[in-house]
C-alpha positions in Angstrom: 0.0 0.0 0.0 1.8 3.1 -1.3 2.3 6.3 1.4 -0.1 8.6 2.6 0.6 12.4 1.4 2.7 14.3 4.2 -0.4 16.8 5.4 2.0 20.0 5.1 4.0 18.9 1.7 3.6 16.8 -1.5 6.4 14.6 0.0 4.6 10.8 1.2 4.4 10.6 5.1 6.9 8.4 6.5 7.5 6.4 10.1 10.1 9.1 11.1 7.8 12.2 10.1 4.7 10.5 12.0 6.6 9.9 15.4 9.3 12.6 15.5 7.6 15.2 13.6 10.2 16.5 12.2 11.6 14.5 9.8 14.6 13.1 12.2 14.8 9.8 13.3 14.6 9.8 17.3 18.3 8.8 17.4 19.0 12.2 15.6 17.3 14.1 17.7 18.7 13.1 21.0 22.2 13.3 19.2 21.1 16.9 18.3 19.8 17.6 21.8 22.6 16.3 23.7 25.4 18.1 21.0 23.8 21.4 21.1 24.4 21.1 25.2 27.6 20.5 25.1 28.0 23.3 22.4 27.0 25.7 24.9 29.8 27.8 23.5 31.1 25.1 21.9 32.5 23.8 25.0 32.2 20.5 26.5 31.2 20.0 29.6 34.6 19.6 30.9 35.9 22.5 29.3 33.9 24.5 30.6 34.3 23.5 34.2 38.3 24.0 33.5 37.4 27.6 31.8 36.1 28.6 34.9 38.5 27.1 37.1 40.9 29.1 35.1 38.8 32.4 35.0 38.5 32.1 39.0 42.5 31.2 39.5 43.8 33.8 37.4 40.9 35.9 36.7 41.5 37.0 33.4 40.9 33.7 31.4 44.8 33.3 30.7 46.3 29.9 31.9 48.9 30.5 35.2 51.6 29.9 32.5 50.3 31.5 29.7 50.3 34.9 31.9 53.9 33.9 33.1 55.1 33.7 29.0 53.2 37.0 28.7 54.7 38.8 31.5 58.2 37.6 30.1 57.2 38.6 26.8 56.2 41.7 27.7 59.9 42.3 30.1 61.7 40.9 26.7 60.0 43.8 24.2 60.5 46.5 26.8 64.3 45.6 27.1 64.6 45.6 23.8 62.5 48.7 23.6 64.9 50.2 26.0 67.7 49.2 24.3 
């Protein structure tokens, strides 16, 4: 027995549109579901925890040695400035 019409489209009605609604297989949609949570910025969970670990350490978002290399950066071009 051949498809019934899709109510909203000349497309035939499948299994998938009938119990998800929206065309995605239920598999999909809790994939979908559960990526665009851990997108949240596009961050896993885990990154984010360590993000604000590191805002709260160092409170500018910089790693302890990333600021370190800055700061020596900085006291490198400033000699050199001086110089």
């Amino acid at each position: 027995m051949p498809p019934r019409a899709h109510p909203s489209s000349s497309r035939p009605c499948t299994t998938t549109d009938a119990s998800n609604n929206n065309g995605c297989t239920q598999e999909q949609r809790m994939h979908a579901r559960a990526t665009d949570a851990r997108k949240n910025n596009r961050r896993t969970q885990q990154q984010r925890m360590h993000a604000t670990t590191t805002d709260a350490r160092n409170n500018d978002g910089c790693m302890q040695q990333q600021r370190m290399q800055a700061t020596t950066t900085d006291a490198r071009k400033v000699s050199v400035r001086d110089m």
